[in-house]
N, CA, C and O atoms as a GROMACS GRO file, in nm:
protein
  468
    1UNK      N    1   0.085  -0.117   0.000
    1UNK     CA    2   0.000   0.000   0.000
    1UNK      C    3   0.090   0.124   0.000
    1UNK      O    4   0.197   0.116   0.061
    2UNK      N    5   0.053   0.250  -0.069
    2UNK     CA    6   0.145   0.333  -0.058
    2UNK      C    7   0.110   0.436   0.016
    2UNK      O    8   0.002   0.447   0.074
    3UNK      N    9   0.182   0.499   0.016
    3UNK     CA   10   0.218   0.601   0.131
    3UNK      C   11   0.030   0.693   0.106
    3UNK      O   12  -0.042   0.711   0.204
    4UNK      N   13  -0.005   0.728  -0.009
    4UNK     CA   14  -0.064   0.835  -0.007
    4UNK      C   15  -0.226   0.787   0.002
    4UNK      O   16  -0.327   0.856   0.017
    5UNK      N   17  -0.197   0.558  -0.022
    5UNK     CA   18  -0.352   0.526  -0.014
    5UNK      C   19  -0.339   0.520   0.157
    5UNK      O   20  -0.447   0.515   0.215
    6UNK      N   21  -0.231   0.519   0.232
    6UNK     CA   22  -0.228   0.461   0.383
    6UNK      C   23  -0.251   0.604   0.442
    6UNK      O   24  -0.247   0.596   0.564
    7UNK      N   25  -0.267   0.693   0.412
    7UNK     CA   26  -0.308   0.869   0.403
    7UNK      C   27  -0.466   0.881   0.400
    7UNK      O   28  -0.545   0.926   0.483
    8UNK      N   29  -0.478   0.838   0.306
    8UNK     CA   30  -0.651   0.854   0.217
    8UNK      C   31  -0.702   0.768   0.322
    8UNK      O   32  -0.803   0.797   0.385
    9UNK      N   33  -0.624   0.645   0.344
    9UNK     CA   34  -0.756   0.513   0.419
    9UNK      C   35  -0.754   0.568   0.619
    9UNK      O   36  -0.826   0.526   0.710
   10UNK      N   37  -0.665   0.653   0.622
   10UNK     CA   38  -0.639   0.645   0.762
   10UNK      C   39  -0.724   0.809   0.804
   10UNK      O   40  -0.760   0.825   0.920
   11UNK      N   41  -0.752   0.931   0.690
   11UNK     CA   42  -0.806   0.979   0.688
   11UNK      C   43  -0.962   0.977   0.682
   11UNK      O   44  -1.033   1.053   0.748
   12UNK      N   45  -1.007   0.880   0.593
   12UNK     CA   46  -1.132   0.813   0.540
   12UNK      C   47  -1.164   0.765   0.692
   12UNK      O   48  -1.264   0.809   0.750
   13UNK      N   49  -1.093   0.692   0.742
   13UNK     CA   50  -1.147   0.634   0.886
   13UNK      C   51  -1.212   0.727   0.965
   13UNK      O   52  -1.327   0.728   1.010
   14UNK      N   53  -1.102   0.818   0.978
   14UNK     CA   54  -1.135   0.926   1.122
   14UNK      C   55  -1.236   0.955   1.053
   14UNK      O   56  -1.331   0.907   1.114
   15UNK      N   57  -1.295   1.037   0.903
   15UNK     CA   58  -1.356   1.071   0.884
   15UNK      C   59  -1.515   0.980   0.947
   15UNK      O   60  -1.585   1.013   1.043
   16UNK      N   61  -1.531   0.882   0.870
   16UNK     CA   62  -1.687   0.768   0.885
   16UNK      C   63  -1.638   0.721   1.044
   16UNK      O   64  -1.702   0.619   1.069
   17UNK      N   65  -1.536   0.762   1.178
   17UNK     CA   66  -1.553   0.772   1.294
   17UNK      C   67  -1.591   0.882   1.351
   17UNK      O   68  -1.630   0.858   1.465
   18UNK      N   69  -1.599   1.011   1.319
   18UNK     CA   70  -1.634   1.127   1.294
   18UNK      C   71  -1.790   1.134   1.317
   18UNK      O   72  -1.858   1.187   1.406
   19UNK      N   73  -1.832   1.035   1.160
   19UNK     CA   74  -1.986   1.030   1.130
   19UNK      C   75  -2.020   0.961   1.266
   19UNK      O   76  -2.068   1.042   1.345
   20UNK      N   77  -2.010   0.844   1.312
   20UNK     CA   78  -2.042   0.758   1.396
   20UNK      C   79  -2.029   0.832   1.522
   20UNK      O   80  -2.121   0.794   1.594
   21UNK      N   81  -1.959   0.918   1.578
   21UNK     CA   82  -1.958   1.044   1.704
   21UNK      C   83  -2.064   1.121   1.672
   21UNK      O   84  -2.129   1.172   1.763
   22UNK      N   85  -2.089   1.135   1.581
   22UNK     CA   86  -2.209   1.298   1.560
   22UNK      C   87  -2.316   1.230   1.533
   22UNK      O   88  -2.405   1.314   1.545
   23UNK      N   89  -2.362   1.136   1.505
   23UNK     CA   90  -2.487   1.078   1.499
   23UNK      C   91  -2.538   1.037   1.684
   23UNK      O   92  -2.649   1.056   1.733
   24UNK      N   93  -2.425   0.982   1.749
   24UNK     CA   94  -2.463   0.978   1.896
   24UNK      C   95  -2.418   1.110   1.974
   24UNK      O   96  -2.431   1.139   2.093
   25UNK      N   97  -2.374   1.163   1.894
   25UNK     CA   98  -2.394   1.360   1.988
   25UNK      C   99  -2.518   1.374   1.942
   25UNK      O  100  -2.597   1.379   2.036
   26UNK      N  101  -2.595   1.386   1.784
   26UNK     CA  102  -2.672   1.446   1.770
   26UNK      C  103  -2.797   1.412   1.903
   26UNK      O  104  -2.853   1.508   1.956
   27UNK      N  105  -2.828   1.270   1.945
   27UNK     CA  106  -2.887   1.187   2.008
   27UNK      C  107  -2.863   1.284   2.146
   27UNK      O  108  -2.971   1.327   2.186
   28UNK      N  109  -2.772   1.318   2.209
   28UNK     CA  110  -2.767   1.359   2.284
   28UNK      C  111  -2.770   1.514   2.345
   28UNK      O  112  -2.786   1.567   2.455
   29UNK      N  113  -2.745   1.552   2.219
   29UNK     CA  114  -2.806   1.719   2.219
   29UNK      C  115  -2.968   1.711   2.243
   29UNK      O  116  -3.020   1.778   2.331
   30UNK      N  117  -3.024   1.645   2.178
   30UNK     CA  118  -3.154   1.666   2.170
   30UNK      C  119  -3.238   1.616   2.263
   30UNK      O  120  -3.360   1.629   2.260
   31UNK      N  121  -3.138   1.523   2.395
   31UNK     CA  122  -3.164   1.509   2.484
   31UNK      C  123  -3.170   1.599   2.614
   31UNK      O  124  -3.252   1.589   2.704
   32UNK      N  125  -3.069   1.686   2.605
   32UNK     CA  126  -3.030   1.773   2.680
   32UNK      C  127  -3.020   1.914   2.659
   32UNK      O  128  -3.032   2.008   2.737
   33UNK      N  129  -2.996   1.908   2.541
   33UNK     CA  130  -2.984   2.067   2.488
   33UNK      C  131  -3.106   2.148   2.483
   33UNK      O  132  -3.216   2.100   2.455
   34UNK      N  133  -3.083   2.284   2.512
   34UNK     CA  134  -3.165   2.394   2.542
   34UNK      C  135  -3.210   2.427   2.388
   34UNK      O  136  -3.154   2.377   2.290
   35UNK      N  137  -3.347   2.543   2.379
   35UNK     CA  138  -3.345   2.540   2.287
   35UNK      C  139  -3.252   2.692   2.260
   35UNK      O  140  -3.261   2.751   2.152
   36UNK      N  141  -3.208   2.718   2.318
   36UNK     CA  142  -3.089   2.800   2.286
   36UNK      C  143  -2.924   2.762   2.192
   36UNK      O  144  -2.840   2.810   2.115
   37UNK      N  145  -2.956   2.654   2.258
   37UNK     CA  146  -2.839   2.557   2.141
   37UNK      C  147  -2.876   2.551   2.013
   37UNK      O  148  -2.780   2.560   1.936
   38UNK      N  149  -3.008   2.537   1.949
   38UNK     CA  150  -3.032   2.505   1.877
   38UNK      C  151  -2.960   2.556   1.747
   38UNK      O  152  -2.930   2.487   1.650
   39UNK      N  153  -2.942   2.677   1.763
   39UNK     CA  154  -2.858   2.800   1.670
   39UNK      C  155  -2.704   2.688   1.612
   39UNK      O  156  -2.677   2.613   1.518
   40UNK      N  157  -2.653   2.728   1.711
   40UNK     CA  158  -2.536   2.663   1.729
   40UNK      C  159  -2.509   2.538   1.664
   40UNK      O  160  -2.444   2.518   1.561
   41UNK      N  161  -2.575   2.445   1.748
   41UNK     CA  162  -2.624   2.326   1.674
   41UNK      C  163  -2.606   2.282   1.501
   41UNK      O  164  -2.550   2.192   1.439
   42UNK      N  165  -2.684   2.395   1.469
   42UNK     CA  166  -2.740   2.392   1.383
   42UNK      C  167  -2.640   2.437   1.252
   42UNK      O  168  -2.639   2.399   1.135
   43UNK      N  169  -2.558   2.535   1.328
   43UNK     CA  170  -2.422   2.577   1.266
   43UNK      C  171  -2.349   2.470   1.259
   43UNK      O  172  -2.339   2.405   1.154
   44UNK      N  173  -2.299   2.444   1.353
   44UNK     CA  174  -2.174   2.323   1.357
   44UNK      C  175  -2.234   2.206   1.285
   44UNK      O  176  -2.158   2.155   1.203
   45UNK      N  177  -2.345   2.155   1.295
   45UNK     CA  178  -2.395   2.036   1.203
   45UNK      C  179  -2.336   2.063   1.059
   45UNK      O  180  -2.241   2.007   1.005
   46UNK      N  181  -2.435   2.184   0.999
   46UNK     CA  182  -2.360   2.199   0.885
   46UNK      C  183  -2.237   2.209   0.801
   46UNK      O  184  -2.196   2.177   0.689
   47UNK      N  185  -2.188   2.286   0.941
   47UNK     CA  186  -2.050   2.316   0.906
   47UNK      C  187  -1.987   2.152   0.871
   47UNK      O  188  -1.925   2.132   0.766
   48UNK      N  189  -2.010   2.047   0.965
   48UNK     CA  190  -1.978   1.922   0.980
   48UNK      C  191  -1.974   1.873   0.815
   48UNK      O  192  -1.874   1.837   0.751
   49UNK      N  193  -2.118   1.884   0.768
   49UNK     CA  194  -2.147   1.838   0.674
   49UNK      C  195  -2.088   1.857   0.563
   49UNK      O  196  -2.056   1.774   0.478
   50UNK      N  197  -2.073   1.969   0.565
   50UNK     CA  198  -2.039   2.065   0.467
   50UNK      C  199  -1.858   1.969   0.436
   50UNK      O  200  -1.829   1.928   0.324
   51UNK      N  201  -1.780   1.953   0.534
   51UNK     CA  202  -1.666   1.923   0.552
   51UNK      C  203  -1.652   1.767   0.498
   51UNK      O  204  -1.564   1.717   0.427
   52UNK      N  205  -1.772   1.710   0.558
   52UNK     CA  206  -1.715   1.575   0.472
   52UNK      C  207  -1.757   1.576   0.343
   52UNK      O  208  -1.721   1.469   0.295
   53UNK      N  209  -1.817   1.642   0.257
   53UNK     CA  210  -1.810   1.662   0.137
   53UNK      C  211  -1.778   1.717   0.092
   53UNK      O  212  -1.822   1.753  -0.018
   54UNK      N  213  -1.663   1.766   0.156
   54UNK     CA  214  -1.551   1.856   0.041
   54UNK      C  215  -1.439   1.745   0.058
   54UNK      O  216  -1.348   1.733  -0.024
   55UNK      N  217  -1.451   1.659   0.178
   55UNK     CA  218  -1.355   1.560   0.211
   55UNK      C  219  -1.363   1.392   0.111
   55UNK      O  220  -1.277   1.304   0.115
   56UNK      N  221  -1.471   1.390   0.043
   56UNK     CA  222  -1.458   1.326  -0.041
   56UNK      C  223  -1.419   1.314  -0.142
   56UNK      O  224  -1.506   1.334  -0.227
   57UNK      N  225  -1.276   1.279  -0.199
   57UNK     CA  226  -1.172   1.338  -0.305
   57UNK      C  227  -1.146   1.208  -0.361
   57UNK      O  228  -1.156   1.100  -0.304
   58UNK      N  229  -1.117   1.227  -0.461
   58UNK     CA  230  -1.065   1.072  -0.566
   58UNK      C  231  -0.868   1.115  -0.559
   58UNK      O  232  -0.801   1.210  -0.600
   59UNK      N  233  -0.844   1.011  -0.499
   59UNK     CA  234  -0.680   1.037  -0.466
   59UNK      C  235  -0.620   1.022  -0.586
   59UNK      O  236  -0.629   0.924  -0.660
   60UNK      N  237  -0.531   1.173  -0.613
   60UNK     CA  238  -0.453   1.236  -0.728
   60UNK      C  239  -0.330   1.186  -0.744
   60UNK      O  240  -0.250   1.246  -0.816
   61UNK      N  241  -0.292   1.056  -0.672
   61UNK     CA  242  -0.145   1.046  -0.673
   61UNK      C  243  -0.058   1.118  -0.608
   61UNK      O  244   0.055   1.079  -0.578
   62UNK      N  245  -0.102   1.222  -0.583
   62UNK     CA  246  -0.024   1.342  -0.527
   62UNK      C  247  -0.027   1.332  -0.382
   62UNK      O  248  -0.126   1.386  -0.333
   63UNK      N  249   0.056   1.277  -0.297
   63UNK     CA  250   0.049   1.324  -0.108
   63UNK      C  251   0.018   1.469  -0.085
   63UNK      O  252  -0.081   1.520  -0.032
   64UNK      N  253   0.123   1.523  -0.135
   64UNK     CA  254   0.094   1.656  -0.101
   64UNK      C  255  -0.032   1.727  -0.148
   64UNK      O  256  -0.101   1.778  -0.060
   65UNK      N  257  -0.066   1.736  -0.252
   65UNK     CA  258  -0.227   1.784  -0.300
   65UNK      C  259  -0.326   1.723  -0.252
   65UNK      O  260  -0.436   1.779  -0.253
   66UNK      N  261  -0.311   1.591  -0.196
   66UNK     CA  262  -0.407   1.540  -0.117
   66UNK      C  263  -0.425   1.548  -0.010
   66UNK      O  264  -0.538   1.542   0.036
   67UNK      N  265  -0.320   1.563   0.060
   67UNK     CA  266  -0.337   1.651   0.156
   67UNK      C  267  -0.382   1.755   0.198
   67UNK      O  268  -0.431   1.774   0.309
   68UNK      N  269  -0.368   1.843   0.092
   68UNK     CA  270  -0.441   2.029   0.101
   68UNK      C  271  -0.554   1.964   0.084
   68UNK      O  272  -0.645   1.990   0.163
   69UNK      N  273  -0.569   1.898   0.016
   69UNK     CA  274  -0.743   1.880  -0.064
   69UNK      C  275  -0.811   1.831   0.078
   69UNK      O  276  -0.921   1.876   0.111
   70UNK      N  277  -0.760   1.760   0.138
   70UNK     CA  278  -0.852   1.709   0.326
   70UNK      C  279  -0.842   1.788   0.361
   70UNK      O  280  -0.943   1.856   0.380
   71UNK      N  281  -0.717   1.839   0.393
   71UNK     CA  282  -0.668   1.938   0.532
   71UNK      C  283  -0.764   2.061   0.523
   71UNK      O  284  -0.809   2.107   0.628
   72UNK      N  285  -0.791   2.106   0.428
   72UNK     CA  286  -0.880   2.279   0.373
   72UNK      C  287  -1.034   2.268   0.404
   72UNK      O  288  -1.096   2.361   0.455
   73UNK      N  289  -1.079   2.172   0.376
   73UNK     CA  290  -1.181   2.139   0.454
   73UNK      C  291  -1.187   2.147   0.546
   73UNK      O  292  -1.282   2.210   0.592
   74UNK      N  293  -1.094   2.092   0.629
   74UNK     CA  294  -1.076   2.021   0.760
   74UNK      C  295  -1.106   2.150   0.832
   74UNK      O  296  -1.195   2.175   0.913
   75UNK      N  297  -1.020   2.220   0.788
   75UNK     CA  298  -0.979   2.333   0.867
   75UNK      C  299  -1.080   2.450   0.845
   75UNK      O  300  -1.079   2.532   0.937
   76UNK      N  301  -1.166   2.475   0.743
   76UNK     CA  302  -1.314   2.610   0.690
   76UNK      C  303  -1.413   2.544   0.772
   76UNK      O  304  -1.513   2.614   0.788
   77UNK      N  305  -1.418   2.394   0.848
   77UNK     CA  306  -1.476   2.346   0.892
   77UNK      C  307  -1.488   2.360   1.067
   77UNK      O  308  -1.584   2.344   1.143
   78UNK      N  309  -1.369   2.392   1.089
   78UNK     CA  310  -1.292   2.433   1.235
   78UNK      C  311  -1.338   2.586   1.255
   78UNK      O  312  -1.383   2.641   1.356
   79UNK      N  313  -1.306   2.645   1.097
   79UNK     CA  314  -1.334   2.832   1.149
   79UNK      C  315  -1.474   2.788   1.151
   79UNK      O  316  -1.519   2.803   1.265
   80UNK      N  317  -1.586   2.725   1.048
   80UNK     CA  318  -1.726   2.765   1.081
   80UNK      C  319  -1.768   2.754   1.236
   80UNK      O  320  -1.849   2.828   1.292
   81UNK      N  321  -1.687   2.637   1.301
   81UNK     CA  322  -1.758   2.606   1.413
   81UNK      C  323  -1.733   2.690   1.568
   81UNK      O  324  -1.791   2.674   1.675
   82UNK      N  325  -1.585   2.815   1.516
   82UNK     CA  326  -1.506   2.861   1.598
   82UNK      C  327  -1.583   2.980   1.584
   82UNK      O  328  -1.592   3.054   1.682
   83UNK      N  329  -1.661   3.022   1.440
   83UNK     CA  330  -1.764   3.140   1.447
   83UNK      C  331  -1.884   3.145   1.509
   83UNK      O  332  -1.933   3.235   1.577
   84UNK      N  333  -1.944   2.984   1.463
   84UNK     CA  334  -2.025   2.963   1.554
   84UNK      C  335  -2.031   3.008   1.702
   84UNK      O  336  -2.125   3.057   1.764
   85UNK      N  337  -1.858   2.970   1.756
   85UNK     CA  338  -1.892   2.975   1.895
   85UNK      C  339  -1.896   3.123   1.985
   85UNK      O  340  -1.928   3.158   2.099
   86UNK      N  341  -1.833   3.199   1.838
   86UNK     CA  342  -1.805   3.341   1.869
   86UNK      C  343  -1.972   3.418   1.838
   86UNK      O  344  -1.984   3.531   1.886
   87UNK      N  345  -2.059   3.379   1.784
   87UNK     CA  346  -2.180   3.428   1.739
   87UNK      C  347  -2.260   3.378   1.821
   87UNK      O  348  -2.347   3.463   1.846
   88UNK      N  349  -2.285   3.236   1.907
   88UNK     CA  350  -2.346   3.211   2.047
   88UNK      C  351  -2.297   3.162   2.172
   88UNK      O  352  -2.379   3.142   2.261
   89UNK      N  353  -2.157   3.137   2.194
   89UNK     CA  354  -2.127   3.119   2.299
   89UNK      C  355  -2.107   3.262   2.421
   89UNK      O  356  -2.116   3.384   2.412
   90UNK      N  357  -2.083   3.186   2.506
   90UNK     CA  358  -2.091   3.296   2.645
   90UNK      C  359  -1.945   3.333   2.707
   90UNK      O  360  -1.878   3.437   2.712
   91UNK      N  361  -1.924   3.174   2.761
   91UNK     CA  362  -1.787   3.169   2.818
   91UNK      C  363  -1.670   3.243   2.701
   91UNK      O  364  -1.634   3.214   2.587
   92UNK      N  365  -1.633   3.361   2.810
   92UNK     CA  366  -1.537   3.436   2.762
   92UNK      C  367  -1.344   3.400   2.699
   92UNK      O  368  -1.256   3.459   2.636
   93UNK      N  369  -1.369   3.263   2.771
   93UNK     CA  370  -1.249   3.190   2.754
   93UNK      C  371  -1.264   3.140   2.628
   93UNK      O  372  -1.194   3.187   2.539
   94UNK      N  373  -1.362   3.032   2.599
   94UNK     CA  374  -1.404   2.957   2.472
   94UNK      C  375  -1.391   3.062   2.350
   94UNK      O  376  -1.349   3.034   2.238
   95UNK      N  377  -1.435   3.182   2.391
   95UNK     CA  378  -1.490   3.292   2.286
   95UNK      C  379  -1.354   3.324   2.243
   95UNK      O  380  -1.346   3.339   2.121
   96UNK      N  381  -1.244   3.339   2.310
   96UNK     CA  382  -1.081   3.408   2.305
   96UNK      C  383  -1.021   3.280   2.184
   96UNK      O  384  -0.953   3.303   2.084
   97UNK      N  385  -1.084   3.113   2.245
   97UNK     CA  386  -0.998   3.040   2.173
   97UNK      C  387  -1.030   3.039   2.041
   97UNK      O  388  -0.947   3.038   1.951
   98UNK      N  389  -1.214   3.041   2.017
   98UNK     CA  390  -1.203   3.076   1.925
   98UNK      C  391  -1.228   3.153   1.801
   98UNK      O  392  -1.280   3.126   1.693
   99UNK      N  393  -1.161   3.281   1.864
   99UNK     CA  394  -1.104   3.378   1.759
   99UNK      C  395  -0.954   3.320   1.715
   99UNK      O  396  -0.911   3.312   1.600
  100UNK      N  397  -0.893   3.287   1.823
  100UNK     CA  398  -0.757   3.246   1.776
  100UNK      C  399  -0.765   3.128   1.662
  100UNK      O  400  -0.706   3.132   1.554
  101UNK      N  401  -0.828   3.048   1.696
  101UNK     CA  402  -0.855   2.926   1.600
  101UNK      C  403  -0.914   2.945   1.460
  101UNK      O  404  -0.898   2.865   1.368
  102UNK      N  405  -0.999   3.080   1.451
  102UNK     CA  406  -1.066   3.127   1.346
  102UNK      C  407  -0.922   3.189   1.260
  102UNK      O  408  -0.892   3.151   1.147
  103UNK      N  409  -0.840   3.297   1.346
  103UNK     CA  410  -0.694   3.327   1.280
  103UNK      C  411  -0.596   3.243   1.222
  103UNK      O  412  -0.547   3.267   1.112
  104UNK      N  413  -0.559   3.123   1.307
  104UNK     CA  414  -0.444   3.047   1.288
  104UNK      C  415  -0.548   2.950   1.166
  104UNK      O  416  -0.504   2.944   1.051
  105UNK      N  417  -0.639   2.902   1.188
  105UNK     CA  418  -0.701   2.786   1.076
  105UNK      C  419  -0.688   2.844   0.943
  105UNK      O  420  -0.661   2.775   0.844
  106UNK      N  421  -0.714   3.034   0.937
  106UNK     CA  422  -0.654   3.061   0.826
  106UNK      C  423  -0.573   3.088   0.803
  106UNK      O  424  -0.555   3.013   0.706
  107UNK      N  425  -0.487   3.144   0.810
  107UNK     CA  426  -0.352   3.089   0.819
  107UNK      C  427  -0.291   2.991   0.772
  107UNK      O  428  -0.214   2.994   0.676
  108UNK      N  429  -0.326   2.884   0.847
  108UNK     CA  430  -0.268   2.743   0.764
  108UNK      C  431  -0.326   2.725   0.647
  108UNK      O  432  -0.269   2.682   0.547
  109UNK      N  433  -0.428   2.753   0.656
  109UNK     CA  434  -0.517   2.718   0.471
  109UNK      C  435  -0.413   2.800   0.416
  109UNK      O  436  -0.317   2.726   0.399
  110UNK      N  437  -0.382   2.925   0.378
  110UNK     CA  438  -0.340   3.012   0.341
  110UNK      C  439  -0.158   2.950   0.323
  110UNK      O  440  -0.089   2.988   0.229
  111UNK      N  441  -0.117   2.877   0.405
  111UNK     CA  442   0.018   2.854   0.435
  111UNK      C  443   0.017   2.711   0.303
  111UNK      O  444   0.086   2.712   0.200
  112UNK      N  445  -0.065   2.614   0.339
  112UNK     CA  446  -0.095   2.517   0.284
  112UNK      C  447  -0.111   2.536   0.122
  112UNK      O  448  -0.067   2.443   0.055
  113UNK      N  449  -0.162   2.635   0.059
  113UNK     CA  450  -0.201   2.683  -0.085
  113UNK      C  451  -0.051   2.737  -0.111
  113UNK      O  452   0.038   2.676  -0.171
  114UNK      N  453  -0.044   2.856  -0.056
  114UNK     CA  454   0.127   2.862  -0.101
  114UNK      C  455   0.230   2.767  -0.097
  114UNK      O  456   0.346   2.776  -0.137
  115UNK      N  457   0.166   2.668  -0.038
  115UNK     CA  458   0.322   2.554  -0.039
  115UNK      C  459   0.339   2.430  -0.142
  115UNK      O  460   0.420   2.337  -0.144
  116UNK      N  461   0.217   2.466  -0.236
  116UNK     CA  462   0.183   2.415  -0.359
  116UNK      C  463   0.209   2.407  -0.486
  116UNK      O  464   0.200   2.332  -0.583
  117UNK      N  465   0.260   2.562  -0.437
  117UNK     CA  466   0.238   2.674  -0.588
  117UNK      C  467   0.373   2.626  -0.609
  117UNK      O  468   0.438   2.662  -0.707
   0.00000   0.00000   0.00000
């Protein structure tokens, strides 16, 4: 197996373990969650979604392009949910991390595209 299918298959995993976590969060938000969450919720779901289908890629041969091609997702997927937390969260701490996480995630996208070219 080569380097870039042992990449794709080990990515692919976390990913459909990913699915299998958020189907028993979803279960449990809706057990507990306010309907104040719901916003939120509702953000980060998508955002979720949104991520594994940009994460579904036909592997280019390329490690490195296949890599950007997960990782960029990965990461527009991290700022949606870090805006999210900045548009309804409370805790002033969470709110600090993430702005930082909203900065640095771009950043790396940004770092990641130039290291292409």
């Amino acid at each position: 197996m080569t380097c870039a299918n042992r990449l794709l298959l080990a990515l692919g995993l976390a990913a459909a373990a990913m699915g299998c976590t958020r189907a028993a969060d979803d279960s449990a938000v809706r057990r507990t969650g306010g309907a104040a969450d719901g916003p939120f919720v509702a953000a980060s779901g998508a955002a979720m979604e949104q991520m594994m289908k940009a994460m579904a890629i036909r592997p280019s041969g390329d490690v490195d392009r296949d890599f950007v091609a997960l990782m960029v997702p990965h990461h527009e997927s991290a700022i949606a949910m870090a805006q999210a937390e900045l548009r309804y969260g409370k805790n002033e701490t969470l709110r600090r991390m993430a702005q930082e996480i909203v900065v640095t995630q771009q950043q790396e996208i940004a770092a990641m595209r130039l290291a292409l070219r």
